[in-house]
Structures are given as C-alpha cells and as structure tokens.
N, C-alpha and C positions, 0 to 999 in steps of 0.2 A: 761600695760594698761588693764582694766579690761572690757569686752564688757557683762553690768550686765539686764537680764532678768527682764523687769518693771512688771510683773504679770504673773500670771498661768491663761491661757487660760478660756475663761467659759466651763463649760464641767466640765469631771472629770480632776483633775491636773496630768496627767500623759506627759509625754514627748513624744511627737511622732518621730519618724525617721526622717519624715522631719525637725522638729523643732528644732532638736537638730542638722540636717545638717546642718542649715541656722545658724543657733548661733556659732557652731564651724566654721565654714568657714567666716564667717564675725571677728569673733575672730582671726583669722589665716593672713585674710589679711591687719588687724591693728598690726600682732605679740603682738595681747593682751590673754587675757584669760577669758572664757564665763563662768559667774556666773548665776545660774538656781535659779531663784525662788521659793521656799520651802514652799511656805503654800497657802492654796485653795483661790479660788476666793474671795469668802467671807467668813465670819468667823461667826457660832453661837455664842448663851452670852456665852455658856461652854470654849470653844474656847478662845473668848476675854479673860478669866480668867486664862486660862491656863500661867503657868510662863514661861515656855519654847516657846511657840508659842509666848508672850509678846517678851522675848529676839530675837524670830528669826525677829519677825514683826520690832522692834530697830532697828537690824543691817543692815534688809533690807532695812529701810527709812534712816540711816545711809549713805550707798553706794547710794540711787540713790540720794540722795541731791548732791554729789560729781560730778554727770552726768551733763556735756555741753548740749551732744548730745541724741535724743533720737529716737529710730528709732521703730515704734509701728503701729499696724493694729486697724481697727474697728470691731464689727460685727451688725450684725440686731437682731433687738429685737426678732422677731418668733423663729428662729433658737436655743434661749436657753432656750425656755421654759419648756423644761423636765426637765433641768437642776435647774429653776428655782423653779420649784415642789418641790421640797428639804427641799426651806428653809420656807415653809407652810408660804406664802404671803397671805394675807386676798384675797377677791375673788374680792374686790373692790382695791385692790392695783395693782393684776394681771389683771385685765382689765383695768388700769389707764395707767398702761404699754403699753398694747397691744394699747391703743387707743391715747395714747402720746409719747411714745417713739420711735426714730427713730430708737435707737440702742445706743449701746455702745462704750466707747472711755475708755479702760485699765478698765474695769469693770463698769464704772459708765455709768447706763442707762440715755441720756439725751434727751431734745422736742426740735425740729428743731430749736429753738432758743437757744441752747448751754446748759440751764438750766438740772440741776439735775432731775430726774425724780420722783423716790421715796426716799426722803430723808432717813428714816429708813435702807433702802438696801443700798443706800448710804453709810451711816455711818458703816456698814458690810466688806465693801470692803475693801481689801489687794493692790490694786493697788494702782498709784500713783495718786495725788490729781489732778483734774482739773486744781487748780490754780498755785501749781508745774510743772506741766507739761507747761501750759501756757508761766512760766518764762525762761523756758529753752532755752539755743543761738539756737539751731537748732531743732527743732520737725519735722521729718522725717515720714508722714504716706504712708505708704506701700496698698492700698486697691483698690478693683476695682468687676467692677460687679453691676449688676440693682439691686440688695438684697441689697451690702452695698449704695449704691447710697445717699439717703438720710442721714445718717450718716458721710458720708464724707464731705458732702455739709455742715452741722452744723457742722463741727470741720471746715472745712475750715472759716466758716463765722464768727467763735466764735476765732479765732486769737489760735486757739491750732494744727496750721501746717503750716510752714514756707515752707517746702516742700513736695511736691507729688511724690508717682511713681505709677503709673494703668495707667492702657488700653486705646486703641484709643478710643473705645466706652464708656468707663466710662466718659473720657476727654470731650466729644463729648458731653456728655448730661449732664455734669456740667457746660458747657458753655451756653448750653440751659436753663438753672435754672436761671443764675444769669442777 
C-alpha cells in the first residue's frame, strides 16, 4: 500500500523532520510506503511547460485518483503571504485574498462558503482538486487552532471532510459556529 503525499506544503516545498516523521510512521503502521510529493505548490507558465514537471504532475494525479482515503490539513490565508509574494499576484487579487479567503484546503485558497478564491492561482495549483478530493470514501482533516478555525468550518460545511481530528478548543468553537 502506498500512503502518497496530496501536495507540498505552502512555503518553500522542502520536507521538514516532522513531516516526513508523520508520513513514514503512518506509512509503517499501514506496512505501506510514503510517496512525497515532488513539485511546489504552484507552478509558473515556465513551469506548466516544462516536460518533465508535465510528466511528474501525470503521475502524481495518476497515484492520488487510485486514493480511497485521504488524510490532509488546512492553513490561513495571512500565514502564506510571503510565500505568496512569489508568484507577483496583482495587488487587487492579493487583497481579494486577504479580504475573502479564509485559507486553504491542499493549496486552493477558498471564502467561507467553499468557493475557489482566486481562480488564476487556482488553476496554478499542484494539489488535488476540490472536487477530487470531495469524491473521496474518507477525507480525513487533521487541523486545529483559532488561525485555522475558519478554514475548517468551510471544509466542514462544503462536505470536503468526513472526518475530524483537533483540539478540545477548536471542537468547542466550531460547535459555536454552527
């Protein structure tokens, strides 16, 4: 069994210590094996063109169509904005962000109502699709915290999480939301 990484982190796509503990030891206790995700958040036009990042981006949509189960975090929109700096977003697209997006679900920035945020940056993305991910038997989000709080509550509400694992206080104030 293959336990395969849905996207590279926002940030720079480097593996962190923790992140590759948690992927091998969740790998280990399926006696599967933890397949890393190889190309950055989003991709430029140069990027998209490239033939080998084409082939990798295939194989990668390849393997996670094959995925049941899927087990994935959110994050908040503020917390990638250096990151986001990068990909020189018009100044009106970065504050459509900042003023509508709750955050992230596998790369795609979406508004409390589930919705894509900036299509463009959208269409950029290496993660897996909203509506992929939606169809999956089990979607697993892992998240917790007053930052991701709103993020959570729109994948919960938008049917892209079957199940939960966060904190008593996260728990506590998404029962308060609804």
């Amino acid at each position: 069994m293959a336990i395969i990484q849905l996207t590279c982190c926002i940030g720079a796509c480097v593996r962190t210590i923790d992140e590759t503990m948690v992927m091998e030891r969740i790998a280990a206790s399926c006696g599967g094996q933890a397949v890393y995700f190889q190309l950055p958040a989003f991709l430029s036009a140069q990027q998209r063109e490239d033939p080998d990042i084409k082939a990798r981006l295939r194989a990668t949509r390849t393997q996670r169509a094959s995925t049941r189960v899927v087990l994935y975090t959110v994050g908040d929109a503020r917390s990638n904005l250096a990151y986001l700096a990068g990909f020189r977003l018009e100044d009106t697209d970065m504050t459509r962000l900042l003023t509508t997006s709750v955050g992230d679900i596998c790369t795609h920035f979406i508004t409390a109502q589930g919705r894509v945020c900036l299509p463009d940056l959208n269409n950029r993305s290496t993660g897996i699709s909203l509506p992929e991910l939606r169809e999956k038997e089990q979607k697993i989000l892992v998240a917790g915290g007053p930052d991701k709080l709103q993020a959570i509550y729109a994948a919960l509400a938008n049917g892209y999480v079957s199940r939960l694992v966060t904190d008593v206080g996260t728990a506590r104030a998404l029962t308060m939301m609804s």
